[in-house]
C-alpha positions as CSV (number, residue, x, y, z in Angstrom):
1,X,213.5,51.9,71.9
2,X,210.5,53.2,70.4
3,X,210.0,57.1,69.7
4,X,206.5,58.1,71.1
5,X,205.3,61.4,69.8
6,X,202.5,63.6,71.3
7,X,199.6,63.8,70.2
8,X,197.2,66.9,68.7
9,X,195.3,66.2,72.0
10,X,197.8,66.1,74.1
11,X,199.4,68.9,72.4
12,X,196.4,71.1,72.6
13,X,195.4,70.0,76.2
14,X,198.9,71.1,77.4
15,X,199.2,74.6,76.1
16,X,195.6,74.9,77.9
17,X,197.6,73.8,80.9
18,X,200.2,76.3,80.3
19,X,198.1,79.0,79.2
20,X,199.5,79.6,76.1
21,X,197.3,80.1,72.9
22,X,197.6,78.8,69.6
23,X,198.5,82.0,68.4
24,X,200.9,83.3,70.9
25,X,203.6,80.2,69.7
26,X,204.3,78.8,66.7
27,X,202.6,75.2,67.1
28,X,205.3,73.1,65.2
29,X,208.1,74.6,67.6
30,X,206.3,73.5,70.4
31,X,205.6,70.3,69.0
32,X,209.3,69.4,68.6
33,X,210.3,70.9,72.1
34,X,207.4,68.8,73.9
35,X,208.5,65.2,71.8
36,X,212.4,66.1,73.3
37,X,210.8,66.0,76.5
38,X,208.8,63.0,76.1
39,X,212.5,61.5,74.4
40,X,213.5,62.2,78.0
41,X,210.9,60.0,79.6
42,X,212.1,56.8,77.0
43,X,215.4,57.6,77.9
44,X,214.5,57.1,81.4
45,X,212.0,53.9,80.9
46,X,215.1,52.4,79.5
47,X,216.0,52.0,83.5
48,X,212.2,51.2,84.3
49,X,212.5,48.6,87.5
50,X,209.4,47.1,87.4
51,X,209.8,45.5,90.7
52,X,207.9,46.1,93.8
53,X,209.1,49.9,94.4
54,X,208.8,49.9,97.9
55,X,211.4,47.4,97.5
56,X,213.9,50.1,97.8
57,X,212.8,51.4,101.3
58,X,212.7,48.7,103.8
59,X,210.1,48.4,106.7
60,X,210.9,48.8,110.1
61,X,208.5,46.3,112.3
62,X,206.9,48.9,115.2
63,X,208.7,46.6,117.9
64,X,212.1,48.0,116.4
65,X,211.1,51.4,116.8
66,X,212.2,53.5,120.0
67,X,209.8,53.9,122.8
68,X,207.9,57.3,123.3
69,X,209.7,59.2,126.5
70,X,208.2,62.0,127.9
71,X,211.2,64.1,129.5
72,X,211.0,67.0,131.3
73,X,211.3,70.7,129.0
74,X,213.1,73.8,130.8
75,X,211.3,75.9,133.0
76,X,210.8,79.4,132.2
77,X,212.8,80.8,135.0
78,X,215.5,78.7,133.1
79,X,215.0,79.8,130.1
80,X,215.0,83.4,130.5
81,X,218.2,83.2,132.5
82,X,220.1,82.1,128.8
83,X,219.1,85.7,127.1
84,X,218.9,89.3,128.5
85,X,216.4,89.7,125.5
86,X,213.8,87.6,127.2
87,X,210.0,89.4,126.9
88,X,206.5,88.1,127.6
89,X,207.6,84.6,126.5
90,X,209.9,85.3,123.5
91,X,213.2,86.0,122.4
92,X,214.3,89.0,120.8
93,X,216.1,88.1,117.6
94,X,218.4,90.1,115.3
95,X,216.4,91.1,112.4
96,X,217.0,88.9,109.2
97,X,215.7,91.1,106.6
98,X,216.9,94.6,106.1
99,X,214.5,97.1,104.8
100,X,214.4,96.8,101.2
101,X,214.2,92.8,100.7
């Protein structure tokens, strides 16, 4: 398995990505923790299916698929007859969040 190692450009074009300035990190440590990451990504490619990927999630023809039925919802009489805390077309719910959160 070959080692890749990153770049300068790379290098550089990433710490613009993660806003961090030459001089705010030291450059080599960087350097070493970004190649461990791209090690990673090697490790992984060592598994690299190069088949069709959609291989892995079969199709389903439309015919297969279950029809669209309309069915009939509750009626609001109906509704508010399941909750005493039933007002101007909502529920009244405990509160989730305490004060403070």
């Amino acid at each position: 398995m070959e080692k890749r190692a990153i770049d300068e450009n790379t290098l550089e074009a990433l710490l613009y990505l993660s806003r961090l300035s030459p001089e705010s990190a030291d450059i080599a440590v960087l350097k070493n923790q970004v190649d461990q990451v791209a090690s990673y990504f090697n490790l992984l490619s060592v598994y690299d299916d190069s088949e069709n990927p959609y291989d892995a999630y079969p199709s389903t023809a439309a015919e297969q698929l279950r029809g669209d039925e309309i069915v009939r919802g509750l009626d609001i009489p109906d509704v508010k007859k399941m909750s005493d805390e039933f007002l101007d077309g909502y529920f009244r719910v405990p509160k989730v969040l305490g004060e403070g959160a």
